[in-house]
PyMOL Python script that loads the backbone (N, CA, C, O; Angstrom):
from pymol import cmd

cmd.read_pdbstr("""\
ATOM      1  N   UNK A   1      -5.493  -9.549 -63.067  1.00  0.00           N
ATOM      2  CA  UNK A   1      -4.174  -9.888 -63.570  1.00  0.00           C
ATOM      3  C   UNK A   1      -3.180  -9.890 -62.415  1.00  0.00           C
ATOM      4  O   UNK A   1      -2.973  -8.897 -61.718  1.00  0.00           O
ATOM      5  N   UNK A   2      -2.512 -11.198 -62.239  1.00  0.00           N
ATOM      6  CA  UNK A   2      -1.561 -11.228 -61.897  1.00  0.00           C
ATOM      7  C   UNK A   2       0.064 -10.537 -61.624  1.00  0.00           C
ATOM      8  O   UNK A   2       0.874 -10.838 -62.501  1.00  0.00           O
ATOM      9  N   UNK A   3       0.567  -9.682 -60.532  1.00  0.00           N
ATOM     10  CA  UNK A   3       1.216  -9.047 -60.412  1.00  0.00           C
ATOM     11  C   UNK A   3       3.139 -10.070 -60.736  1.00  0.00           C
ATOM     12  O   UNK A   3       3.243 -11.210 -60.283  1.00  0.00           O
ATOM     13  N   UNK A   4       4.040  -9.595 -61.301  1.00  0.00           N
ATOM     14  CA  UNK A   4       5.048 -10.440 -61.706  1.00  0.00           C
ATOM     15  C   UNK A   4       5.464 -10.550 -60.366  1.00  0.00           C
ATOM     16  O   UNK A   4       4.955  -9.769 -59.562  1.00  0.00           O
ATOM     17  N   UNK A   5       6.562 -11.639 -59.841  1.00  0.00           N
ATOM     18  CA  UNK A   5       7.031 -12.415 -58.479  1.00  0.00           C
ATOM     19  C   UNK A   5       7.820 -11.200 -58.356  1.00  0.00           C
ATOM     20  O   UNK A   5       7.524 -10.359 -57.506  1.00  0.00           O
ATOM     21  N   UNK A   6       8.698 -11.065 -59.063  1.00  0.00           N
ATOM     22  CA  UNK A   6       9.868  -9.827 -59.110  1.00  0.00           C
ATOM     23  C   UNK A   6       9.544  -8.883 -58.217  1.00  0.00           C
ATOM     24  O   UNK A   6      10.118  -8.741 -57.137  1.00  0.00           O
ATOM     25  N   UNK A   7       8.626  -8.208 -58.624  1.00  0.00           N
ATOM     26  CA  UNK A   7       7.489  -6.918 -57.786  1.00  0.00           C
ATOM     27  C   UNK A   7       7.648  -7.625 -56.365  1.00  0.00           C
ATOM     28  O   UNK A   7       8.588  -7.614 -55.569  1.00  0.00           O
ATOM     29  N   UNK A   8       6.492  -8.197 -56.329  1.00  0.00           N
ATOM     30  CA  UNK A   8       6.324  -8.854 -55.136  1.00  0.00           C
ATOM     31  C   UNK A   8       7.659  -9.124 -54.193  1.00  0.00           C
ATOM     32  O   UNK A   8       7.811  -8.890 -52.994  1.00  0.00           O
ATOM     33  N   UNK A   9       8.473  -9.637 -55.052  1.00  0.00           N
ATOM     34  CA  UNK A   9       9.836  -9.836 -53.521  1.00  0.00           C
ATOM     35  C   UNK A   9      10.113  -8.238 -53.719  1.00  0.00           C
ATOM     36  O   UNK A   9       9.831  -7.709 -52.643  1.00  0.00           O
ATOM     37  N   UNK A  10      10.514  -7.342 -54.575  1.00  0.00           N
ATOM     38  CA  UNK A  10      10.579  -5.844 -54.149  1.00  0.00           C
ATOM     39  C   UNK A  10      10.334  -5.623 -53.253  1.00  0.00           C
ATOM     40  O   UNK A  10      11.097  -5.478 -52.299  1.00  0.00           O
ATOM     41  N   UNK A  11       8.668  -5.480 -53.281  1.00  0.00           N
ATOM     42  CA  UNK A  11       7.929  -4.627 -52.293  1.00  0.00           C
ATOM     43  C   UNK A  11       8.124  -5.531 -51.183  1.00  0.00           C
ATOM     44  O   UNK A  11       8.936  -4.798 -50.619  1.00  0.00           O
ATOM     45  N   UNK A  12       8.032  -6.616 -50.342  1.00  0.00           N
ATOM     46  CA  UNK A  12       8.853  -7.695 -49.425  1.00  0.00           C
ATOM     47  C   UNK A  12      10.052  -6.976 -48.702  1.00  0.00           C
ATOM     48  O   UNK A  12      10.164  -6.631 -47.525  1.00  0.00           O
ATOM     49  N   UNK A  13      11.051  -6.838 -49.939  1.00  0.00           N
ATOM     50  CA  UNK A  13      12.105  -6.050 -49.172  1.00  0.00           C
ATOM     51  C   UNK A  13      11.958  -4.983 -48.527  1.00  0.00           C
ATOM     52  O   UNK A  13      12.137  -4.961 -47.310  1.00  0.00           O
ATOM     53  N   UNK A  14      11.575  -3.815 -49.281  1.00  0.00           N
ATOM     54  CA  UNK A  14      11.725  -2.681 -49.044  1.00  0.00           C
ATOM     55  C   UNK A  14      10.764  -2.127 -47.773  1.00  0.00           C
ATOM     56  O   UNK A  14      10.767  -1.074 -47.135  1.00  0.00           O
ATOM     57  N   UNK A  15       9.839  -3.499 -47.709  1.00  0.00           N
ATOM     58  CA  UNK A  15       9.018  -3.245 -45.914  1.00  0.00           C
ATOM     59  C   UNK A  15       9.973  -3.492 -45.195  1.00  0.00           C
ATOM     60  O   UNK A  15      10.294  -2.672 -44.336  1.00  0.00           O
ATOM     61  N   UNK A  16      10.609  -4.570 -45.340  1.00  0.00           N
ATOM     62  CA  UNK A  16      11.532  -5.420 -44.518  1.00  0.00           C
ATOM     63  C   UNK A  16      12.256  -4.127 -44.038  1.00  0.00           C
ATOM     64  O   UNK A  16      11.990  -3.683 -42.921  1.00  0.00           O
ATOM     65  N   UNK A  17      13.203  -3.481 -44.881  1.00  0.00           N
ATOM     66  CA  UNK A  17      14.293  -2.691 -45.031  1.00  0.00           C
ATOM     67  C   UNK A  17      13.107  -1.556 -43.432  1.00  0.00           C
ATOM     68  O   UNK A  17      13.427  -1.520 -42.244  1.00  0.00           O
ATOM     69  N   UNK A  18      12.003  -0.932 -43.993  1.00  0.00           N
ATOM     70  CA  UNK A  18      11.427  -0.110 -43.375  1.00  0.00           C
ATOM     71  C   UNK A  18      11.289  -0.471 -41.995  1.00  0.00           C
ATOM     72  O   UNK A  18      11.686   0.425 -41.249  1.00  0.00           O
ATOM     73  N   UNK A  19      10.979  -1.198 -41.581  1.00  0.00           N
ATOM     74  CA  UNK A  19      10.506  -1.906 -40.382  1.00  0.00           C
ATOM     75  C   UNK A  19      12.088  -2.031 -39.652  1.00  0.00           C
ATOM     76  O   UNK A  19      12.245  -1.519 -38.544  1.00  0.00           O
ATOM     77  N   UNK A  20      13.242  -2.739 -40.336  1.00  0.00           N
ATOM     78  CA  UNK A  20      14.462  -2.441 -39.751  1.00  0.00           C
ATOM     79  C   UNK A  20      15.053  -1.114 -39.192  1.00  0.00           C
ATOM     80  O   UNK A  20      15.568  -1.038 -38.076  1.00  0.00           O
ATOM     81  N   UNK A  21      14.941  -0.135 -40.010  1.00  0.00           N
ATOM     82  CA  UNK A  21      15.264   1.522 -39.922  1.00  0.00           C
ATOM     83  C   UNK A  21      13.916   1.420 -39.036  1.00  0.00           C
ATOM     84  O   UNK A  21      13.545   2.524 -39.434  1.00  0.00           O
ATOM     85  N   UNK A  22      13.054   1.097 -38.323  1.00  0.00           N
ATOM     86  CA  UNK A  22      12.264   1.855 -37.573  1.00  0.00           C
ATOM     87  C   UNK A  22      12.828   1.002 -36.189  1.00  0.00           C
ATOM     88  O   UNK A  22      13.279   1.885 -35.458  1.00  0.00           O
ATOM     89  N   UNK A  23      12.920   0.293 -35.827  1.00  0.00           N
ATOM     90  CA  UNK A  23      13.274  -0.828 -34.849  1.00  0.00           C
ATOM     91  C   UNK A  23      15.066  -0.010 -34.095  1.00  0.00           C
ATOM     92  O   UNK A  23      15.531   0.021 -32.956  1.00  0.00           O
ATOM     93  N   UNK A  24      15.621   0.575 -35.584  1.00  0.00           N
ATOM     94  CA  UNK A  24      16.953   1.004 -34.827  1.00  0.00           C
ATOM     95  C   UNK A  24      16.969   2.393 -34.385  1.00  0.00           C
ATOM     96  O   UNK A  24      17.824   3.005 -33.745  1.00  0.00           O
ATOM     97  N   UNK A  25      15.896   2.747 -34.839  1.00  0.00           N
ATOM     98  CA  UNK A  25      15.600   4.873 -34.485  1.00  0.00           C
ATOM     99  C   UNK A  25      14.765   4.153 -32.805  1.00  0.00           C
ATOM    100  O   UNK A  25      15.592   4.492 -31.958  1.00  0.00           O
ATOM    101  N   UNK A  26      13.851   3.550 -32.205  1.00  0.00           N
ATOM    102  CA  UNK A  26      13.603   3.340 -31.478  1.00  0.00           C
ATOM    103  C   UNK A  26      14.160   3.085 -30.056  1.00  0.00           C
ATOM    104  O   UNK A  26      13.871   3.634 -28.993  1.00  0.00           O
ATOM    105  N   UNK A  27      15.272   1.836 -30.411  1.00  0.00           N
ATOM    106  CA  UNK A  27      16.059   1.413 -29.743  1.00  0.00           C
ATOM    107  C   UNK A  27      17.748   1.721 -29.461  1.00  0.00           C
ATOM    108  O   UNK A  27      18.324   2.610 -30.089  1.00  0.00           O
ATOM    109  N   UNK A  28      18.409   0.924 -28.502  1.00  0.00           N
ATOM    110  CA  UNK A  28      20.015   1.242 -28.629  1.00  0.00           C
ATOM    111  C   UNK A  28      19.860   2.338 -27.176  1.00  0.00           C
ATOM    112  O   UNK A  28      18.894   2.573 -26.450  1.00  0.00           O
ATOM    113  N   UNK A  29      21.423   2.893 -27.169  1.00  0.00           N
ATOM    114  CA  UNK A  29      21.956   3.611 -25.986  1.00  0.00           C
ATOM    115  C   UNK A  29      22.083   4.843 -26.559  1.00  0.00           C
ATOM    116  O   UNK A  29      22.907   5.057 -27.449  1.00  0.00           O
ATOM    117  N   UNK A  30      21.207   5.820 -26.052  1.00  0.00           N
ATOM    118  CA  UNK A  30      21.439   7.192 -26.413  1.00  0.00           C
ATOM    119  C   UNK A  30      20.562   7.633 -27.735  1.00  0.00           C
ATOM    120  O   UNK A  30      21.216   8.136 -28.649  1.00  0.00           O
ATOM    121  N   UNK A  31      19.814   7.557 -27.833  1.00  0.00           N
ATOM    122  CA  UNK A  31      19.092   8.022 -29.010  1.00  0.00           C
ATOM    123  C   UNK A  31      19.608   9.384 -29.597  1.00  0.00           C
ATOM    124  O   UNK A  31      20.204  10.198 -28.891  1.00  0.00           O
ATOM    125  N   UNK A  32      19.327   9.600 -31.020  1.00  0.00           N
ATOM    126  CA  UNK A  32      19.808  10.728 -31.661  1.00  0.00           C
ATOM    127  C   UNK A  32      18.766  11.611 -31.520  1.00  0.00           C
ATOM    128  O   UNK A  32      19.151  12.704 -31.936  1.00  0.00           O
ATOM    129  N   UNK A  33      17.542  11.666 -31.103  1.00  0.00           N
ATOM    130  CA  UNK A  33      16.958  13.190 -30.557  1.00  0.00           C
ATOM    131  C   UNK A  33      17.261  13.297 -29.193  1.00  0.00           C
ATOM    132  O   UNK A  33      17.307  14.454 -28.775  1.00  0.00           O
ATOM    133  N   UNK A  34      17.550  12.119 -28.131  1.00  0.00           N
ATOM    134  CA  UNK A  34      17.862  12.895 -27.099  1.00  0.00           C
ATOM    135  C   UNK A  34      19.240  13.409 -26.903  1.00  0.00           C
ATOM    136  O   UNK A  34      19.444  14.197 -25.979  1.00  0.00           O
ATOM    137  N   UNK A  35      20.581  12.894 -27.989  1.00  0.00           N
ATOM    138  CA  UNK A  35      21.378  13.640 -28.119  1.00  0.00           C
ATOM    139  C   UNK A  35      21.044  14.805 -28.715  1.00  0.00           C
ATOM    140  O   UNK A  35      21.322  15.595 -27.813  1.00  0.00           O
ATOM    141  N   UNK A  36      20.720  15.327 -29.434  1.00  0.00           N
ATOM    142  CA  UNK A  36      20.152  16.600 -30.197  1.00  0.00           C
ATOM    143  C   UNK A  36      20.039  17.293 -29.057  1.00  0.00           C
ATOM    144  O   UNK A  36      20.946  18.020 -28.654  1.00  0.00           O
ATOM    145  N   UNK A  37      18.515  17.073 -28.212  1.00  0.00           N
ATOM    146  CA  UNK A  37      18.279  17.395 -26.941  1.00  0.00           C
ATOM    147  C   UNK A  37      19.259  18.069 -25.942  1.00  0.00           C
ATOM    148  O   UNK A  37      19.253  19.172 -25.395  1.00  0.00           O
ATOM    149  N   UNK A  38      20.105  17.003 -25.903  1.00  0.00           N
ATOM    150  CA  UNK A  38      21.095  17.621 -24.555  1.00  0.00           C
ATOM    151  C   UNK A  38      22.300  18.628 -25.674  1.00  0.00           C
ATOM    152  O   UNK A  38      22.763  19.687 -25.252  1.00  0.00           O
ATOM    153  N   UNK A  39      22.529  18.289 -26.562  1.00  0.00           N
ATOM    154  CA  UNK A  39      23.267  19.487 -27.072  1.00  0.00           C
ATOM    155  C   UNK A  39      23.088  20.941 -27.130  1.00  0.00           C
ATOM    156  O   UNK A  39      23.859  21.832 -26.774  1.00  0.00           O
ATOM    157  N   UNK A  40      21.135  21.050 -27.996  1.00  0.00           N
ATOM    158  CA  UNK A  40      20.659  21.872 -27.544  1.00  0.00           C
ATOM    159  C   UNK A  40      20.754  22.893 -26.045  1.00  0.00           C
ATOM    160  O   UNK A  40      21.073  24.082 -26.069  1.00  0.00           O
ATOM    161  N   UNK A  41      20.412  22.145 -24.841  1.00  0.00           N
ATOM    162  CA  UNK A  41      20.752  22.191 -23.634  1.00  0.00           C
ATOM    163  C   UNK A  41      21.909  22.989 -23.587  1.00  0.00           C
ATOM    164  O   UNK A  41      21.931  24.180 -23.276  1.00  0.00           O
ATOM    165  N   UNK A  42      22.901  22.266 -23.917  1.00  0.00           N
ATOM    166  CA  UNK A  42      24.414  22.833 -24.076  1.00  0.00           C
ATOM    167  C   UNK A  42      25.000  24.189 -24.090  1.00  0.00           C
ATOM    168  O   UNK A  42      25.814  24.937 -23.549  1.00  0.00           O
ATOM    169  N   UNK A  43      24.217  24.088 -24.915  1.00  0.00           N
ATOM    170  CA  UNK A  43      24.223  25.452 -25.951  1.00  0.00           C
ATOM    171  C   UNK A  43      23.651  26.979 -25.235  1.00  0.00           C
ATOM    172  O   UNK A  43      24.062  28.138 -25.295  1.00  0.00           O
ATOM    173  N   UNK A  44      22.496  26.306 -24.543  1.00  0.00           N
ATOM    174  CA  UNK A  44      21.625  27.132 -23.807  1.00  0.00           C
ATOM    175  C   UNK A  44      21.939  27.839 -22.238  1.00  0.00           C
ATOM    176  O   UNK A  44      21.571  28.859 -21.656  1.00  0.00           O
ATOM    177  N   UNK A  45      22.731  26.810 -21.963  1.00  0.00           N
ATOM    178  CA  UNK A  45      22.689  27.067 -20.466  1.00  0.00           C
ATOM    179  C   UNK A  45      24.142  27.428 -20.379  1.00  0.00           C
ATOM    180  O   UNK A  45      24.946  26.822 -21.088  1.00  0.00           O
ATOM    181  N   UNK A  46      24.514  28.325 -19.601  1.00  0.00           N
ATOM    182  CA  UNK A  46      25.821  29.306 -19.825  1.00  0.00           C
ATOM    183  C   UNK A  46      26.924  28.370 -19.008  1.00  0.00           C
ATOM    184  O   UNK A  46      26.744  28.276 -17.794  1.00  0.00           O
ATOM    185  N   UNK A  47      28.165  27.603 -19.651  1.00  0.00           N
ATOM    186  CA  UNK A  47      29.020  27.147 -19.010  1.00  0.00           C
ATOM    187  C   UNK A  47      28.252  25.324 -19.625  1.00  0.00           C
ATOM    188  O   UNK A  47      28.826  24.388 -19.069  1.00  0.00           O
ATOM    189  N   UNK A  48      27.300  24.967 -20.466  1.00  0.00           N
ATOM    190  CA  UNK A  48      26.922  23.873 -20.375  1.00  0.00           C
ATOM    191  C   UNK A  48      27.814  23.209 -21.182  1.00  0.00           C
ATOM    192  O   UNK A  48      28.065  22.026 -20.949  1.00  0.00           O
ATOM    193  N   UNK A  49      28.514  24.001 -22.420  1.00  0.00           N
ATOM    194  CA  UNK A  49      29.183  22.999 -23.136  1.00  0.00           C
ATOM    195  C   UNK A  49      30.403  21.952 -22.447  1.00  0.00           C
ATOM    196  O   UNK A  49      30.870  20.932 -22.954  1.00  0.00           O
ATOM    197  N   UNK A  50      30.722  22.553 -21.177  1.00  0.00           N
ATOM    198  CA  UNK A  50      31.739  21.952 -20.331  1.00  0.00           C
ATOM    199  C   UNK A  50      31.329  20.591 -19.648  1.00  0.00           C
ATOM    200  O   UNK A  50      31.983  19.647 -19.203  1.00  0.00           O
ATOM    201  N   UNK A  51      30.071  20.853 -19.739  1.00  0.00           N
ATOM    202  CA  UNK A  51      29.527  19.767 -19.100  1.00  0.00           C
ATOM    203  C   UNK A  51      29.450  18.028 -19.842  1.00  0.00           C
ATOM    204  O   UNK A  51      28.798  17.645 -20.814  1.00  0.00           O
ATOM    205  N   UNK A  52      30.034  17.545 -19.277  1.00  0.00           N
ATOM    206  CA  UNK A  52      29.811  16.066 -20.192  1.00  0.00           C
ATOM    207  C   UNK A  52      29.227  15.177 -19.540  1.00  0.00           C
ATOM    208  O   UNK A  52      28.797  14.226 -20.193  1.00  0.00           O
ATOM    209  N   UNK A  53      29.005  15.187 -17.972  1.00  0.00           N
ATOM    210  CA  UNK A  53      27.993  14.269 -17.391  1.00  0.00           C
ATOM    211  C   UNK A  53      26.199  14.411 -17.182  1.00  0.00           C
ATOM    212  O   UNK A  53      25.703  15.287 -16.473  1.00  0.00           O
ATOM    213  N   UNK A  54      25.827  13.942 -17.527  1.00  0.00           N
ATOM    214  CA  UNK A  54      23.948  14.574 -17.722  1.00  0.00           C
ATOM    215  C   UNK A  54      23.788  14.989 -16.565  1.00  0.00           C
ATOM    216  O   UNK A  54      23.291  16.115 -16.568  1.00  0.00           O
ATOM    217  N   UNK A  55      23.995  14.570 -15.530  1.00  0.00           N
ATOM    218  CA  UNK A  55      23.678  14.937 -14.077  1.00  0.00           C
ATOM    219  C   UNK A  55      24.486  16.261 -14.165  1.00  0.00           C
ATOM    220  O   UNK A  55      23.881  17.301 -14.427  1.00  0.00           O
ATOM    221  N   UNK A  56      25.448  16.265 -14.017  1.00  0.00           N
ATOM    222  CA  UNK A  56      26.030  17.858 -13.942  1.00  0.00           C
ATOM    223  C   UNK A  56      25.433  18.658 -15.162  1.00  0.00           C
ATOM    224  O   UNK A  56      25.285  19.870 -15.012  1.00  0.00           O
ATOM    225  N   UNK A  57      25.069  18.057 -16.388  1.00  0.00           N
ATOM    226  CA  UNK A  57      24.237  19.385 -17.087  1.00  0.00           C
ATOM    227  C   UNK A  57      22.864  19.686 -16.420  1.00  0.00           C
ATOM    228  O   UNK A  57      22.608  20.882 -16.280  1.00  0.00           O
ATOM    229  N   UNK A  58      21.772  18.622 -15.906  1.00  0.00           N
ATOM    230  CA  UNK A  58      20.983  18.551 -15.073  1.00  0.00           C
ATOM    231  C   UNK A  58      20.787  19.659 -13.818  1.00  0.00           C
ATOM    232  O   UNK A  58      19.689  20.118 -13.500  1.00  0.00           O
ATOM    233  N   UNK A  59      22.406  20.093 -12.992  1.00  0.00           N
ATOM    234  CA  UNK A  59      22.018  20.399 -12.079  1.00  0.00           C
ATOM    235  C   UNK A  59      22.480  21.843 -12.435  1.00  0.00           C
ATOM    236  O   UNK A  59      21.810  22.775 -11.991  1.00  0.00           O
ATOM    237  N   UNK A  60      23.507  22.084 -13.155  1.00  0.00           N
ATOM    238  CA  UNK A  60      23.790  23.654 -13.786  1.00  0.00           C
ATOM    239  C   UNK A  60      22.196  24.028 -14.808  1.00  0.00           C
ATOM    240  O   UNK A  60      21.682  25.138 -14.670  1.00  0.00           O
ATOM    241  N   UNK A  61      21.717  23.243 -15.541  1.00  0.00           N
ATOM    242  CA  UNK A  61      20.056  23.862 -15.777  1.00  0.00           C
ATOM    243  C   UNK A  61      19.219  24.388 -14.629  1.00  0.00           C
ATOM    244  O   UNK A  61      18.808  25.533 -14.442  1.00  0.00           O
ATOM    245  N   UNK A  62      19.044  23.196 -13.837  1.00  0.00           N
ATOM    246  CA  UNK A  62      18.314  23.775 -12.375  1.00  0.00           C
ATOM    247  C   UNK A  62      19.143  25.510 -12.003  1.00  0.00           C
ATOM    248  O   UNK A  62      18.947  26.690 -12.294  1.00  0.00           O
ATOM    249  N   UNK A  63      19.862  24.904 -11.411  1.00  0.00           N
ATOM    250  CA  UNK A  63      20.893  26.303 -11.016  1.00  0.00           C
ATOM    251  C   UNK A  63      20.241  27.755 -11.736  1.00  0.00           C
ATOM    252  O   UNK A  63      19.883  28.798 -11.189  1.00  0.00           O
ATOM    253  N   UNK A  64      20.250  27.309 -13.367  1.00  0.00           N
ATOM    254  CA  UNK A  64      20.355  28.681 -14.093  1.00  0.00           C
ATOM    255  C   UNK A  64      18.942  28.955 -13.887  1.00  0.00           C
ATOM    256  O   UNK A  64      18.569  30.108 -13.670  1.00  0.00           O
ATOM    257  N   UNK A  65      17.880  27.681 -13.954  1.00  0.00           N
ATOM    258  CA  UNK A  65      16.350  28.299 -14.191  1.00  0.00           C
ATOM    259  C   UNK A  65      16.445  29.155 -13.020  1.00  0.00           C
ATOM    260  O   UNK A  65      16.311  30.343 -13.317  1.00  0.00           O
ATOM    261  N   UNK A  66      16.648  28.913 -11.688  1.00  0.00           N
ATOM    262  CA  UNK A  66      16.249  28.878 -10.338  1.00  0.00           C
ATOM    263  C   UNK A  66      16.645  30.686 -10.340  1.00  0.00           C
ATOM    264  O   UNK A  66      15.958  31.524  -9.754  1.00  0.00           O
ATOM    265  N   UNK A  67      18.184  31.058 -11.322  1.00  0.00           N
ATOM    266  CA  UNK A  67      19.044  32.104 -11.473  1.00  0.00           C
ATOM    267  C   UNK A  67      18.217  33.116 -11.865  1.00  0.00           C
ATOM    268  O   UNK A  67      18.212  34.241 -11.365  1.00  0.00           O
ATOM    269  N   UNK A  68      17.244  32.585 -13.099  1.00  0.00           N
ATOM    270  CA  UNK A  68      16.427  33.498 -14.226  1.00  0.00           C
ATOM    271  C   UNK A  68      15.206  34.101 -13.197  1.00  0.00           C
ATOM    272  O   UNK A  68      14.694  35.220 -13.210  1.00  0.00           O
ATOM    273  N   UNK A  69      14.994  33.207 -12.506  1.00  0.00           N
ATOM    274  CA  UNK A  69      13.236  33.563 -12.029  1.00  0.00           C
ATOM    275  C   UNK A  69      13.610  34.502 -10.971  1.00  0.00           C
ATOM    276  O   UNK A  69      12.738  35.371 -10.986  1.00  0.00           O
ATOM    277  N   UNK A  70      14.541  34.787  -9.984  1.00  0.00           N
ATOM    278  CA  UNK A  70      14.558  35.547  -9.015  1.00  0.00           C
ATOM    279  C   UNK A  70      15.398  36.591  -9.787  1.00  0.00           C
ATOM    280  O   UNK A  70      15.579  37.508  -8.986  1.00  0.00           O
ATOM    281  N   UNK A  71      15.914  36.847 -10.800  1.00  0.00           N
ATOM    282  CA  UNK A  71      16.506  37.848 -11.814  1.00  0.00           C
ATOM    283  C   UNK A  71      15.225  38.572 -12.245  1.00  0.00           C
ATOM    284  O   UNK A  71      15.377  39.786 -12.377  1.00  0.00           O
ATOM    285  N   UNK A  72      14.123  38.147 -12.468  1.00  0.00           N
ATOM    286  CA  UNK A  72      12.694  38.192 -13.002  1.00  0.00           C
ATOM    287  C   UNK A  72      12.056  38.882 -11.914  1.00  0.00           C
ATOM    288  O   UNK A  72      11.476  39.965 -11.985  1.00  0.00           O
ATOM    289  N   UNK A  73      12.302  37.762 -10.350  1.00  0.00           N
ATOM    290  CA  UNK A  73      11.377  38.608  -9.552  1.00  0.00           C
ATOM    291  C   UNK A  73      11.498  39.871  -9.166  1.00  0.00           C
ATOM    292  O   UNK A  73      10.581  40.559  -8.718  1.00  0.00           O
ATOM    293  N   UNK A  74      13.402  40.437  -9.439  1.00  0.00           N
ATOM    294  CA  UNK A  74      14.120  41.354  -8.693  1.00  0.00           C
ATOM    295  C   UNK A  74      13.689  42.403  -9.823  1.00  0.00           C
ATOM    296  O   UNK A  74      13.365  43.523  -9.428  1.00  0.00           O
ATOM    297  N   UNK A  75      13.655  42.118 -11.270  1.00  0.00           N
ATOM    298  CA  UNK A  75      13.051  43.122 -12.208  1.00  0.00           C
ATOM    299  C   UNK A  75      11.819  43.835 -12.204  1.00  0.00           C
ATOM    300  O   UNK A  75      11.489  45.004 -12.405  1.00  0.00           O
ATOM    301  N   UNK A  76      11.315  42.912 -11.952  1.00  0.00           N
ATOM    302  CA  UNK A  76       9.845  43.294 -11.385  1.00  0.00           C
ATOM    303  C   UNK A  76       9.701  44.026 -10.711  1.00  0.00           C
ATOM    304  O   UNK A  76       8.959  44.997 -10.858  1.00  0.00           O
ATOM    305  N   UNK A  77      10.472  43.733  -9.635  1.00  0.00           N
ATOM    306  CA  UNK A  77      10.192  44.431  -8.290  1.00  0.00           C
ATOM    307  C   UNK A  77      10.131  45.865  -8.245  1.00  0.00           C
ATOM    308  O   UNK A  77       9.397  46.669  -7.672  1.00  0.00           O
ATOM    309  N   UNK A  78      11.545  45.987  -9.353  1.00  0.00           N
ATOM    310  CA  UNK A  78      11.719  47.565  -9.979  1.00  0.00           C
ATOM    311  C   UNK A  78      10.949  48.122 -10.624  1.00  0.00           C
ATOM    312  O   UNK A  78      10.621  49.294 -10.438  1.00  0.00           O
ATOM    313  N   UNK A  79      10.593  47.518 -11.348  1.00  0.00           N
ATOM    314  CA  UNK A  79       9.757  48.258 -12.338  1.00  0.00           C
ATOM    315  C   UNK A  79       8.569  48.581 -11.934  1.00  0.00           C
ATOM    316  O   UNK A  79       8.164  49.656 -12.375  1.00  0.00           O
ATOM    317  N   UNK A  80       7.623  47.802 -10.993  1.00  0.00           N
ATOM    318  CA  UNK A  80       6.254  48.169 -10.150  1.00  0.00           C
ATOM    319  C   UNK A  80       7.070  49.341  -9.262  1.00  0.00           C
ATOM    320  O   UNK A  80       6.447  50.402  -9.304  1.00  0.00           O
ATOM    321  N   UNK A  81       8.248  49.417  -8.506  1.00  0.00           N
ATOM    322  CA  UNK A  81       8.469  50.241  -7.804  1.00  0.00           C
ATOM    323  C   UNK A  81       8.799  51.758  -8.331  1.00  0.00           C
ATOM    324  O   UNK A  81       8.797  52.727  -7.571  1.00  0.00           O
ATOM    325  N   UNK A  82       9.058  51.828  -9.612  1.00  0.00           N
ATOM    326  CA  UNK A  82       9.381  53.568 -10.742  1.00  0.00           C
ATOM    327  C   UNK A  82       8.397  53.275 -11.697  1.00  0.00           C
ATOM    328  O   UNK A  82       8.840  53.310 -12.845  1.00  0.00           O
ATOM    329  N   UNK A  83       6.611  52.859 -11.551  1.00  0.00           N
ATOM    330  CA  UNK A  83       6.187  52.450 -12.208  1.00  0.00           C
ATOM    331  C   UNK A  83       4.960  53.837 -11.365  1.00  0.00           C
ATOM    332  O   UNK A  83       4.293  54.754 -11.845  1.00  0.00           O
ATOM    333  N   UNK A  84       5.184  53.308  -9.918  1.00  0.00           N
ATOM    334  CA  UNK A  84       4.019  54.286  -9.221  1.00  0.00           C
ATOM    335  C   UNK A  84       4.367  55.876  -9.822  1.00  0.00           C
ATOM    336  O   UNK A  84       3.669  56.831  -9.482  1.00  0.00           O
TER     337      UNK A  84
END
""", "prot")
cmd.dss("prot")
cmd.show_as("cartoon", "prot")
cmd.util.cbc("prot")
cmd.orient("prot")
């Protein structure tokens, strides 16, 4: 049995419609997870919300990782040293 035309242009559209919403999450300037992304960022890195150029959030991240790990190594250092 034959499905009615009606149906048929439905289901037509509503790919159509799908395939559009996938084409615009893909494409364009700035995507909405990599904004998410750098907000996140923002949020994270102390002084980032000031930041509005990616490169300057870019180089205050570097900065802070670079901050954490020798904060890490200097903890360490202590703690093996009142550890003996």
């Amino acid at each position: 049995m034959e499905e009615p035309k009606k149906y048929k242009r439905m289901v037509v559209k509503q790919t159509m419609n799908k395939n559009k919403k996938r084409k615009k999450n893909k494409t364009g300037h700035g995507s909405g997870l990599l904004q998410m992304k750098v907000r996140r960022l923002q949020i994270l890195i102390p002084g980032g919300q000031r930041c509005n150029h990616p490169d300057l959030l870019l180089s205050k991240t570097l900065d802070y990782i670079v901050h954490m790990k020798l904060k890490l190594r200097i903890l360490k250092a202590l703690s093996d040293m009142y550890s003996l």
